[in-house]
C-alpha positions in Angstrom: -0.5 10.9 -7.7 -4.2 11.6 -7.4 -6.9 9.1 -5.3 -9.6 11.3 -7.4 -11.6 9.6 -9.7 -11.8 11.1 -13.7 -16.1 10.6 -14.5 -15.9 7.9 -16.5 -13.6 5.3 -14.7 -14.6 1.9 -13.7 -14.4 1.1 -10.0 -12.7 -2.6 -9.4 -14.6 -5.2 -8.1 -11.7 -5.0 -5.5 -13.0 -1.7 -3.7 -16.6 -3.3 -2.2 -16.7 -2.0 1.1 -16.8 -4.8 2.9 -13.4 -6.2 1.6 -11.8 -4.6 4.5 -12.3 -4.5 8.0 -10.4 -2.5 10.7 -8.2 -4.9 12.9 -7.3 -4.9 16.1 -4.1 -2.9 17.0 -1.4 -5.7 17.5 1.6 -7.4 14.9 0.3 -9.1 11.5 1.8 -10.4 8.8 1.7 -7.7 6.0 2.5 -7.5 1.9 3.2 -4.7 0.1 0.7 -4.7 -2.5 1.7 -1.6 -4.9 4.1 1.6 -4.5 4.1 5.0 -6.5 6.6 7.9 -6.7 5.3 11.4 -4.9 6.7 14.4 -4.3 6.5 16.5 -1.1 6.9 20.3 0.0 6.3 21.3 3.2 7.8 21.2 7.0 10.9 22.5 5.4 11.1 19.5 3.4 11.2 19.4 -0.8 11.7 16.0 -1.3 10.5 12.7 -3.1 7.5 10.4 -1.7 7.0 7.2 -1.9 3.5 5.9 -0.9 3.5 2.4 -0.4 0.2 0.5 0.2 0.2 -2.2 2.6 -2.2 -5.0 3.1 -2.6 -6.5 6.6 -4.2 -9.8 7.3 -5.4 -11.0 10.7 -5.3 -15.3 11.3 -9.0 -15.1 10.5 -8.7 -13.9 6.9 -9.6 -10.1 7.8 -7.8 -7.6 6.2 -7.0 -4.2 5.8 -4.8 -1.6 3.3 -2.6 0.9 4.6 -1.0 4.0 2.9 2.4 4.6 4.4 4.4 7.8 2.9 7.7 7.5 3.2 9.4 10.6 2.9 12.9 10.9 1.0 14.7 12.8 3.1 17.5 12.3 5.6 15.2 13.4 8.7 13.3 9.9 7.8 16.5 7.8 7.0 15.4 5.7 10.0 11.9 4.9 8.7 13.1 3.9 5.6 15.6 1.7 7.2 12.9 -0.1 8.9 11.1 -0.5 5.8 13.7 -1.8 3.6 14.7 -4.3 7.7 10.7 -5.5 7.9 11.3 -7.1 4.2 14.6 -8.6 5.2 16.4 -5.9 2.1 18.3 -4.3 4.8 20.6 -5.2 7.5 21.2 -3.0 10.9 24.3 -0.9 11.1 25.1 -1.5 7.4 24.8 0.5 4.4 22.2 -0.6 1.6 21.0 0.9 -1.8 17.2 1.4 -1.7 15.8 -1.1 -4.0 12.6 0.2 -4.9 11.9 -2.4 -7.8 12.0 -4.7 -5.3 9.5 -4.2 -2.8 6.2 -5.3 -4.8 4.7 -8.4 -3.1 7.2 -8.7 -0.5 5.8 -10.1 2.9 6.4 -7.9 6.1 5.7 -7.6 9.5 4.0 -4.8 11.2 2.8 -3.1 14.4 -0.8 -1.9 13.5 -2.5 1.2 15.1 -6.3 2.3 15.0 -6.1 6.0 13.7 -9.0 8.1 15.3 -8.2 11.3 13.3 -11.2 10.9 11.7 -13.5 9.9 15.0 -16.1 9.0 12.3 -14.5 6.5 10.8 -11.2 5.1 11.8 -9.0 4.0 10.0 -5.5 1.2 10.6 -2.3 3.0 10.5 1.3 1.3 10.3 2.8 1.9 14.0 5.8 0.3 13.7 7.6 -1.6 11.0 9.3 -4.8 12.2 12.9 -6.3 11.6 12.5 -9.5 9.5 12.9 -12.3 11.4 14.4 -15.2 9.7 12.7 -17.9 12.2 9.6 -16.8 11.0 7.3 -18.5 8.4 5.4 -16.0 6.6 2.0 -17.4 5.8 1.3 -18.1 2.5 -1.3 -15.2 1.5 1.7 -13.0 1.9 3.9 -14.8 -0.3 1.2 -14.9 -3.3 1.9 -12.3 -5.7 -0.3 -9.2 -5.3 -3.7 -8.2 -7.2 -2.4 -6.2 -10.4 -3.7 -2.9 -10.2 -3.7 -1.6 -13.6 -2.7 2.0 -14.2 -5.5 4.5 -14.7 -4.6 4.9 -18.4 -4.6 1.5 -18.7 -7.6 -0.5 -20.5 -10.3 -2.0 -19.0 -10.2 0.4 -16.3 -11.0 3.9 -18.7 -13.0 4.1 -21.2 -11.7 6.9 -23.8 -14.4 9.9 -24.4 -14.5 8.3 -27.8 -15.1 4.6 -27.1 -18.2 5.6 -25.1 -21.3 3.7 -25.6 -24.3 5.1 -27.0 -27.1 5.4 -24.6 -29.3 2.3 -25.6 -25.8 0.1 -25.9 -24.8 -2.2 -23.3 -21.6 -1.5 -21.5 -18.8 -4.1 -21.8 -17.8 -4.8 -18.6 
């Protein structure tokens, strides 16, 4: 998985940069808006990734995206048991199979942080995920299905080297 860019992509509308805001650290209702299979060596680890990206939304409509990786690895069983709790897909103390096909659009809470690692621009982090609560009401934003993000290979988002319009043409988008 790559966040770089190939020259001639289109950037969605979706990525203006003041669609997201940083929220305050506290709980929020959450979805999980996409996922994508990784890999990862290092820290004595060769396992599989799973880098899930997570929108927050504050009661005013703010909103933020977070990229949690999830390692595959038995060192981070208990973070991916408190993924698979905060959707309500797991249950504490028993075993579960990790259903990966169904996380998409599911509504979550979590505990968000304000990441300085970057003093420069900080960033919101997952802190915590948190165990569904059946006496809560998720709101409806979080219910909604997700935005589609369409793969990279995927038309309208590249244009082939081929279809590329001649100077004095107008581009279709």
């Amino acid at each position: 998985m790559s966040d770089a860019f190939a020259w001639d992509d289109v950037l969605p509308g979706s990525m203006d940069e003041d669609s997201f805001t940083l929220l305050e650290p506290g709980e929020y209702w959450a979805q999980v808006q996409r996922w994508e299979q990784d890999h990862y060596v290092g820290n004595g680890k060769d396992c599989g990734k799973a880098v899930v990206i997570i929108k927050a939304r504050d009661d005013e409509g703010n909103q933020c995206l977070m990229w949690e990786h999830l390692l595959m690895h038995k060192s981070m069983g208990w973070k991916l048991r408190a993924f698979f709790k905060a959707m309500g897909l797991a249950e504490s103390g028993k075993d579960f199979k990790m259903r990966w096909d169904k996380i998409k659009g599911r509504a979550l809470r979590v505990k968000v942080k304000v990441d300085h690692y970057n003093p420069e621009k900080p960033r919101n982090k997952v802190e915590q995920f948190l165990p569904w609560d059946n006496n809560l009401e998720a709101p409806e934003w979080a219910m909604e299905p997700p935005k589609e993000f369409r793969p990279k290979d995927d038309p309208p988002y590249v244009i082939q080297r081929e279809e590329l319009p001649a100077a004095d043409e107008e581009i279709p988008f």
